[in-house]
C-alpha positions in Angstrom: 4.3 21.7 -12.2 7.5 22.5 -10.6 8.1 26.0 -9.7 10.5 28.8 -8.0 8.3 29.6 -5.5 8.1 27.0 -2.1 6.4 23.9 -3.3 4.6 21.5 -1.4 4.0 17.4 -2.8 1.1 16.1 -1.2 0.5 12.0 -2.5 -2.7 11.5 -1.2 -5.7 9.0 -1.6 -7.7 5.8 0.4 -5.1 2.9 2.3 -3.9 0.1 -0.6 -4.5 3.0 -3.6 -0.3 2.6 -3.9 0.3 6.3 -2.5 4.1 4.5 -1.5 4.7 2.9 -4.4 3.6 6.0 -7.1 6.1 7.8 -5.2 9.4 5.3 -5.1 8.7 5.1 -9.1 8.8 9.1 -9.6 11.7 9.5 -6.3 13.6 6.8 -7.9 13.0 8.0 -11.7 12.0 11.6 -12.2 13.4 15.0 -10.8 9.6 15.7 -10.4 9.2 15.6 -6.4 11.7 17.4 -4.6 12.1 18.1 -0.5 11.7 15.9 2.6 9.5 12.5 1.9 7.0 12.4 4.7 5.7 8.9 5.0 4.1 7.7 8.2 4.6 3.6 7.5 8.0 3.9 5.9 9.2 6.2 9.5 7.9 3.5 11.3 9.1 0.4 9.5 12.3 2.5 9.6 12.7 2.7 13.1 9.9 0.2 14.8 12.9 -1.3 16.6 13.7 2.6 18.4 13.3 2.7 21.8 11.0 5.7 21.3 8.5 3.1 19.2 9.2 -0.3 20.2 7.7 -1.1 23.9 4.4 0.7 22.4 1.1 -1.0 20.6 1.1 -0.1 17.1 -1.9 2.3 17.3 0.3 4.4 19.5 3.3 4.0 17.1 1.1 5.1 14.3 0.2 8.3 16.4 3.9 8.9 17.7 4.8 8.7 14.2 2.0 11.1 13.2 2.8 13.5 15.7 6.9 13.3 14.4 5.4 14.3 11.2 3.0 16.9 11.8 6.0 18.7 14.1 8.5 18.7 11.0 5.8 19.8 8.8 5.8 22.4 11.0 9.2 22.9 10.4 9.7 22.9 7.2 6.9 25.6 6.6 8.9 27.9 9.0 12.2 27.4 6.8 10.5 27.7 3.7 11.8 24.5 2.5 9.6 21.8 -0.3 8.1 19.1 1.1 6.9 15.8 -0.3 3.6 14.5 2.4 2.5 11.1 1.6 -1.7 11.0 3.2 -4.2 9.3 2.9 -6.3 12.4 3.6 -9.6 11.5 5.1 -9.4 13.6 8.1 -10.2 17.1 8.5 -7.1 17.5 10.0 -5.8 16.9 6.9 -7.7 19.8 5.2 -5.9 21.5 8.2 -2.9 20.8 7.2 -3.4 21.9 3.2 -4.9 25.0 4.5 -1.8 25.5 6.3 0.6 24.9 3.7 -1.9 27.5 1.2 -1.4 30.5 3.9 2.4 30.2 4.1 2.1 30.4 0.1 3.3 27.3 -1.1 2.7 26.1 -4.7 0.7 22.8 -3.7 0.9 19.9 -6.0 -1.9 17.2 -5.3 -1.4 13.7 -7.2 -4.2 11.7 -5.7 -4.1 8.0 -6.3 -7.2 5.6 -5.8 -9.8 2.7 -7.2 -13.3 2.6 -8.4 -14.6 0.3 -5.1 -12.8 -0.2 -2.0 -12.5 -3.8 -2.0 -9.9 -3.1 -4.3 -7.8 -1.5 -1.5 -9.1 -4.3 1.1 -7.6 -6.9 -1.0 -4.6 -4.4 -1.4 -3.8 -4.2 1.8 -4.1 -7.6 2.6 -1.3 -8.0 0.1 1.0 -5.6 1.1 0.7 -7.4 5.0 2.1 -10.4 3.5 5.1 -8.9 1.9 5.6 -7.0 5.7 3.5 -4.1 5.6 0.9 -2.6 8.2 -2.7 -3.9 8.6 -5.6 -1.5 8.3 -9.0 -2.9 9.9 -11.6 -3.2 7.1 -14.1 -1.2 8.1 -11.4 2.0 8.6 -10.3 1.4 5.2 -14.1 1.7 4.1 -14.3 4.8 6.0 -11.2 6.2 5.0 -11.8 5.8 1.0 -15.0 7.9 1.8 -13.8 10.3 4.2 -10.7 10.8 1.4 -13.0 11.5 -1.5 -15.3 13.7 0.1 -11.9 15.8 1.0 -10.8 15.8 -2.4 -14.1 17.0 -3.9 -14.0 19.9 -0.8 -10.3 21.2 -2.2 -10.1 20.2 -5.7 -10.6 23.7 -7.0 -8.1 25.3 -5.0 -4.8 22.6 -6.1 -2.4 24.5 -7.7 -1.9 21.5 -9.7 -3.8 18.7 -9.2 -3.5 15.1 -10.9 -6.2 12.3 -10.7 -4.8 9.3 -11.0 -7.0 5.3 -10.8 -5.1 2.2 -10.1 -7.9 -0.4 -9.8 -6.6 -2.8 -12.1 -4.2 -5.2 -10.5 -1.2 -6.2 -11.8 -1.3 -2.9 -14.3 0.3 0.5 -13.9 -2.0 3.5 -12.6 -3.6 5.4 -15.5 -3.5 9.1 -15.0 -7.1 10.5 -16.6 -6.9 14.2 -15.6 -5.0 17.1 -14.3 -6.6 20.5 -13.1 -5.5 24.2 -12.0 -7.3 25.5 -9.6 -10.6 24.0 -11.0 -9.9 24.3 -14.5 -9.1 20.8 -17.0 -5.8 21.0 -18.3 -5.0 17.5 -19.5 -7.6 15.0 -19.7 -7.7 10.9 -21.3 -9.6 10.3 -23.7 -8.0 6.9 -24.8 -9.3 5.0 -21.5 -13.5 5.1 -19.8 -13.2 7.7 -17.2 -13.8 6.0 -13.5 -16.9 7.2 -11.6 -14.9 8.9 -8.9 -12.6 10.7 -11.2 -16.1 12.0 -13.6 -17.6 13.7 -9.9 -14.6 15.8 -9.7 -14.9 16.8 -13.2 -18.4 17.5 -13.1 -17.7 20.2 -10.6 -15.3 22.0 -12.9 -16.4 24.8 -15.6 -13.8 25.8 -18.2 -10.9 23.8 -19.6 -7.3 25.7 -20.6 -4.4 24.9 -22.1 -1.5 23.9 -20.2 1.5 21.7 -22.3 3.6 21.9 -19.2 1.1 20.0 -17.0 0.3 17.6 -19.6 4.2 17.3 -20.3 4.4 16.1 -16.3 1.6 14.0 -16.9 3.4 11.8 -20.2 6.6 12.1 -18.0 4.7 10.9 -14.7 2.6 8.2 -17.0 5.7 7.3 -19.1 7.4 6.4 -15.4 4.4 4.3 -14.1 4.0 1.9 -17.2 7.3 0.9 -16.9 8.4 1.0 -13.0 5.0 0.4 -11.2 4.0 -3.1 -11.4 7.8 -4.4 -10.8 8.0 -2.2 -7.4 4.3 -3.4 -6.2 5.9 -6.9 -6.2 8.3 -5.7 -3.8 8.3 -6.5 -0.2 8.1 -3.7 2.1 11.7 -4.2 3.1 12.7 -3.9 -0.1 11.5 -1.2 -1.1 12.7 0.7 1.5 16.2 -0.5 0.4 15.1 0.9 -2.9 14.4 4.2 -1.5 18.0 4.2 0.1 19.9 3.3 -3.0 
């Protein structure tokens, strides 16, 4: 997974899959992501008290905050320098952006995180607004978890490496049931029944290869989540951020 070349971290999946909290558990615990963490709600629970974000509603802090991003995306492609870009990915701005990173020749890793329905995620949310975190209206999050699939299934085959990973069971770590090159199965579960979403991809791809350092990431990544996860989701927001910072 990790290489020489310039690589590129991009956490993606639907609002309330635990995007932020998959990657405080592999920050905090692995040497697996490396480069800038890119995370829209963390930059703005940061800093919602800045003068540049405070007199505004939070729709226009969301897109302040986007635009911040986007610009040192920007940035960091031109310097060549690794980046970790936490997404939910739903827009095709988004495939934009990985299209972007493939033509300046990064090595893009992809771990995307989500659940079998998204009333999972609507009940996620909710949860993470009463430990200080953002709302997300309902009906975006529906739209989001589709518009975030469909985007997967459209760039799947082109991930450098790319990790599938459900966490629809709550109070239990994220199960990792695949990883793929470019297309091709290099690690897959056999110990757990393969969600519906995760089995679509799959259908789509044609050869399996072996790859033990891909499936070594995966044990390391899987290894990190059963024991790390569950105690961080319990977390409020400001404390993970103080998490982040230690």
């Amino acid at each position: 997974m990790l290489q020489d070349k310039k690589t590129a971290f991009i956490i993606a999946g639907p609002n309330g899959s635990g995007k932020t909290t998959f990657s405080i558990s592999l920050i905090k615990n692995t040497n697996i992501l490396t480069g800038m963490h890119l995370n829209a709600d963390m930059i703005l629970k940061a800093n919602e008290n800045d003068d540049f974000l405070k007199d505004f509603a939070p729709l226009e802090q969301h897109l302040k905050v986007s635009s911040l991003i986007d610009n040192k995306i920007d940035e960091l492609i031109e310097e060549g320098e690794n980046l970790i870009l936490e997404t939910v990915f739903s827009s095709s701005y988004k495939l934009e952006t990985f299209q972007k990173l493939k033509d300046a020749g990064y090595f893009i890793n992809m771990i995307f995180v989500s659940t079998q329905d998204p009333l999972i995620n609507v009940q996620n949310v909710a949860l993470r607004v009463e430990k200080g975190g953002h709302a997300v209206p309902i009906d975006k999050i529906f739209k989001r978890f589709k518009g975030a699939h469909e985007n997967l299934e459209t760039i799947a085959k082109d991930v450098d490496c790319l990790i599938l990973i459900d966490n629809s069971t709550i109070n239990q770590a994220p199960i990792i049931h695949t990883a793929l090159s470019n297309g091709a199965r290099c690690s897959i579960d056999t110990e757990n029944n393969m969600p519906e979403w995760i089995q679509q991809i799959l259908d789509n791809t044609s050869e399996e290869i072996e790859d033990t350092s891909k499936v070594q990431v995966c044990n390391q990544i899987q290894s990190v989540l059963d024991e790390k996860f569950v105690e961080l989701v319990e977390m409020d927001i400001d404390d993970l951020l103080m998490e982040l910072e230690k």
